[in-house]
N, C-alpha and C positions, 0 to 999 in steps of 0.2 A: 670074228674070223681069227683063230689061234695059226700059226703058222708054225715050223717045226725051232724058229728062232727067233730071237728079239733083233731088232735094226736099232740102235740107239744112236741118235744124231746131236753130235753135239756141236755147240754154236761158242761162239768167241769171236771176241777183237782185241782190243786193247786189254795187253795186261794178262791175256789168256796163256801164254807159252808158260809159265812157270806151272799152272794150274794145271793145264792139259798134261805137260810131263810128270808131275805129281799123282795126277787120276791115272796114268795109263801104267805108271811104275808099281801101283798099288792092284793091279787085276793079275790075276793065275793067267800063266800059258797056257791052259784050256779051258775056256771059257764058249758056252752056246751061243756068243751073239756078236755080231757084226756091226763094227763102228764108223760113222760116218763123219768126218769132221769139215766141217763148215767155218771158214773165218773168213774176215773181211782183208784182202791180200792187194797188193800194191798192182794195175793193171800192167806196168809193163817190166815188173822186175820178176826177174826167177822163183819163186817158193822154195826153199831147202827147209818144209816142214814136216814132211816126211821122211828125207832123212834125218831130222834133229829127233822125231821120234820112235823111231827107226832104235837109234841109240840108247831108249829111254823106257822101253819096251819090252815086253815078253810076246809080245805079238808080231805078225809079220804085217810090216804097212806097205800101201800100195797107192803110188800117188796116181790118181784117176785123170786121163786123158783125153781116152775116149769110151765107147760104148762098155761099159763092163758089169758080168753080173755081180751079185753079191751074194758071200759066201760066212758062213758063222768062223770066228777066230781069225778075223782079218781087220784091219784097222785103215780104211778108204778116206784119202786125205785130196781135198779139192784142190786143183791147180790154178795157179794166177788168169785173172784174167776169161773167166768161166762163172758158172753158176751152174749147181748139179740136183736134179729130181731123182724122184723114185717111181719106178712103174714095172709090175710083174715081178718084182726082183732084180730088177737092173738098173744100173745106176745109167743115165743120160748126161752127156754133157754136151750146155748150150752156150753159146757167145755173150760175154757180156754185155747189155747194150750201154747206150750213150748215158743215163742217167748216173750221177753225181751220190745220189743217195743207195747206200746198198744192202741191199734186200737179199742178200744169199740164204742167209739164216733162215727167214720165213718162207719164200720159197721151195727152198728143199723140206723143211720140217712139215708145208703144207700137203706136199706130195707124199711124201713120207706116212702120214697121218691118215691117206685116203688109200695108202697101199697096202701096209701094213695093219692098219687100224688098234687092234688091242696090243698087237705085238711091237707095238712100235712106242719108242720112251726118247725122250727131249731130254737134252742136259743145256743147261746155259750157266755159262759160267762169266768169268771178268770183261766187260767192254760197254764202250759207250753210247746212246741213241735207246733205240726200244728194237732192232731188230732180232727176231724168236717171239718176240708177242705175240703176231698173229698164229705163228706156226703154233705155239703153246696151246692157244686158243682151237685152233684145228686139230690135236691131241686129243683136246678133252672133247671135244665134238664126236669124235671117231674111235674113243674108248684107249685112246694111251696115258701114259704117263708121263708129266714135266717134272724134272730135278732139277732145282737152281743152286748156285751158290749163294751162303751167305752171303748179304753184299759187307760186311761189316770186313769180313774177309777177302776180298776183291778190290783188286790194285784202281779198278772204273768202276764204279757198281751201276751205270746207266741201265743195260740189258739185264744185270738181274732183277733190280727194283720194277722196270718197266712190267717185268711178269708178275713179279710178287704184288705189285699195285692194282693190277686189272685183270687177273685170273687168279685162281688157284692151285701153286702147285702141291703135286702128293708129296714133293717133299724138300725140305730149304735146309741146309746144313753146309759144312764144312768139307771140304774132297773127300776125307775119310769117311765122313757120313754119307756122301753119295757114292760110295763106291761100294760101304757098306750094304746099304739099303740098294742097291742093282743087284748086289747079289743076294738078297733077302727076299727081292722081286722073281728071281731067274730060280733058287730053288724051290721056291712057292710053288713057281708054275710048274716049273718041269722035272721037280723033285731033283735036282742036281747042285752036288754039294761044291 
């Protein structure tokens, strides 16, 4: 199921803000695809990561609150204390429950995975644990694509190794290399330079 844009969700925790501002500094103001960013955030402190990248961007970010769709050339950053899917096109946001261990990153990438299916591409970058595994795994089930960071390059390398250990991703490199190859992906598909 080709859809008219890619959803690329990308996952982080620790170690991720230098990365993410790096990856996001390096994309065109017009770009076909819609980015979703997933980290693992403090439950009762404010998020100022939409604004930080906000700053750090050619994109307009929008920090996701409630019910909102999704749109290509916007960069949708999850707010504290939440955990966000994907269904139809819209982003859903649900309560974070009681649990100690956090599962945003697979979550979301699993919804993601079953929404978008071919149109939809994984990014996991710097943080610690294995959460993005299964969503990686849900990807490749549903015909997307997973980009990891080098972990050699990676301030935690827990969440990149955990995917590069028990899946396959299409592609492991450096920011510049995945930022490269998304857009090597985006005008394969949709001929768009």
């Amino acid at each position: 199921m080709k859809k008219d844009f890619f959803i690329v969700g990308i996952g982080a925790s620790a170690g991720g803000l230098p990365v993410m501002i790096d990856f996001f500094h390096q994309l065109p103001s017009k770009i076909n695809v819609a980015f979703v960013v997933i980290t693992h955030l403090i439950r009762d402190k404010r998020s100022y990561l939409d604004e930080i990248l906000s700053k750090h961007s050619n994109l307009p970010v929008i920090r996701v609150e409630s019910t909102t769709p999704i749109s290509p050339g916007y960069i949708y950053v999850m707010a504290e204390n939440t955990y966000l899917t994907c269904e139809h096109n819209i982003l859903w946001v649900n309560a974070r429950g009681p649990s100690l261990i956090n599962e945003a990153v697979d979550l979301f990438l699993c919804s993601l995975a079953r929404d978008a299916e071919n149109s939809s591409i994984a990014v996991i970058l710097s943080g610690a644990g294995n959460d993005g595994l299964k969503g990686a795994q849900a990807m490749h089930s549903y015909g997307g694509k997973v980009l990891v960071q080098e972990p050699v390059t990676a301030v935690i390398s827990g969440m990149p190794w955990a995917v590069i250990g028990s899946d396959h991703p299409y592609k492991v490199g450096t920011v510049t290399d995945l930022v490269k190859e998304l857009m090597a992906i985006i005008k394969e598909t949709y001929n768009q330079s």
